[in-house]
N, C-alpha and C positions, 0 to 999 in steps of 0.2 A: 468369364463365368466362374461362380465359386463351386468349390469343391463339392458341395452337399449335394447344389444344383446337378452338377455334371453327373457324377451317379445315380441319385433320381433318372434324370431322363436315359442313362445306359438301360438302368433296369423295364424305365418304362417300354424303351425297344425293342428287349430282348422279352417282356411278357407280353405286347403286341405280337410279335413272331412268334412267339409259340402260341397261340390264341389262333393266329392265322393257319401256322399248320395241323393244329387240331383239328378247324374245320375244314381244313382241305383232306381229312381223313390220314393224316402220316400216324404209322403205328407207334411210334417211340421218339415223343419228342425232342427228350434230351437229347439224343444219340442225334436229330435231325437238324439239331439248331447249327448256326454257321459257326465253324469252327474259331475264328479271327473275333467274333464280337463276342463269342461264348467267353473266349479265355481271357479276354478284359476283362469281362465285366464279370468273371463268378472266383470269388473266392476260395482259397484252398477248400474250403468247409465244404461250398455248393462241388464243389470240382470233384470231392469225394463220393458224396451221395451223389451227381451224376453214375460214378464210375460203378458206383454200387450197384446203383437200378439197371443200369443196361449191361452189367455184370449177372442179375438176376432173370435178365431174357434170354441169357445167354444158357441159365443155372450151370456158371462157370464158380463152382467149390472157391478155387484158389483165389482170384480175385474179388466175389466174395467178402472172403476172410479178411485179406490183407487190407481193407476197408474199418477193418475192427479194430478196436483196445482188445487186452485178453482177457480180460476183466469185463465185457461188454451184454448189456441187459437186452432183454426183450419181452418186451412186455404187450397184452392185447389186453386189455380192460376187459375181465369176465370171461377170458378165454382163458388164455398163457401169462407166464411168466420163466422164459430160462435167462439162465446167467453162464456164460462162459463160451468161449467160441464152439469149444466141442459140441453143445447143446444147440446152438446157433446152428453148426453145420447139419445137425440131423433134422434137422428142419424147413431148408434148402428146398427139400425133396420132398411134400407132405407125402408118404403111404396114402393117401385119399384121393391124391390126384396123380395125373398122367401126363407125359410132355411137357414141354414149358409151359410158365406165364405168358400173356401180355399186358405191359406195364407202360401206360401211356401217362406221363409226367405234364399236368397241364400248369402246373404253377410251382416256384421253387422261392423261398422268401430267407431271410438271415438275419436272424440279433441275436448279440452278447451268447455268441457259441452254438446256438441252436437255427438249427435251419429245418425248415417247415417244407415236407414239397406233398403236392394234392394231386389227384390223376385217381384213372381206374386199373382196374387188373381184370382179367378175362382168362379162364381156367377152365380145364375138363376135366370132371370130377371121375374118377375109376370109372362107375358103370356109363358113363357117356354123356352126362349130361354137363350144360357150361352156365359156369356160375361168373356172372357177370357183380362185380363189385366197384365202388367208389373208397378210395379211401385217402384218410390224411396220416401221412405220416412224420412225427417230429424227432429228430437226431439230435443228442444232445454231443457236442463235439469236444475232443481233447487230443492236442497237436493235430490237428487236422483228420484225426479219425472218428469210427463212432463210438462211444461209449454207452450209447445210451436211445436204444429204439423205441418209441410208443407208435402205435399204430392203431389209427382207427381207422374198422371199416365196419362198412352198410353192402347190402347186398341190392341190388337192381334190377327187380322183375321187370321182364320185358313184355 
């Protein structure tokens, strides 16, 4: 089997499996997927943004960070724009909300540096209410870390 082919179909497996644990209700894909066919088949890049988002369930600061360039953007079209991990870190933790995320990773994709992963986040906002979101979010990557976050989200009335 040629090269292209055999990748293709890793990736088609590994986005069948999480599709499957989606609807079997698991809360964090990434963190769910099997560990052996994971680390075939994902790239340092995907392997980062894993480590990032179930770092963000975690809202574990240091690892995190260690995810970043120091140099590292972030950007929400129409919302934000910071630059710089210090900026990054205060942000971690919005003042608006309360307790962790949850960060369900339904699809994780990769070209030429930039990896694409799509899922929703589900959040309690200070006075109590949960703000259910869809979002895409693309990494623009350098030596394996990020430099460069865009994030779009939509919100999901229920």
């Amino acid at each position: 089997m040629n090269a292209p082919r055999r990748v293709f179909l890793q990736q088609a497996a590994i986005t069948a499996g999480t599709l499957a644990m989606v609807s079997a209700g698991c809360e964090n894909t990434t963190k769910n997927l099997p560990s052996k066919n994971t680390e075939m088949a994902m790239s340092p890049n995907k392997q980062t943004v894993q480590k990032y988002m179930n770092a963000f369930n975690r809202s574990d600061h240091a690892e995190i960070l260690s995810c970043l360039t120091e140099d590292v953007e972030w950007l929400c079209p129409g919302t934000f724009h910071l630059t710089g991990k210090e900026a990054f870190d205060k942000e971690i933790e919005n003042p608006a909300f309360v307790g962790r995320p949850k960060i369900v990773v339904t699809r994780m994709l990769e070209e030429n540096n930039v990896v694409c992963a799509e899922g929703t986040v589900q959040a309690t906002k200070k006075e109590g209410a949960t703000l259910n979101l869809v979002f895409c979010d693309l990494f623009a990557m350098r030596d394996a870390k990020i430099k460069q976050l865009t994030s779009y989200l939509m919100e999901v009335k229920a």
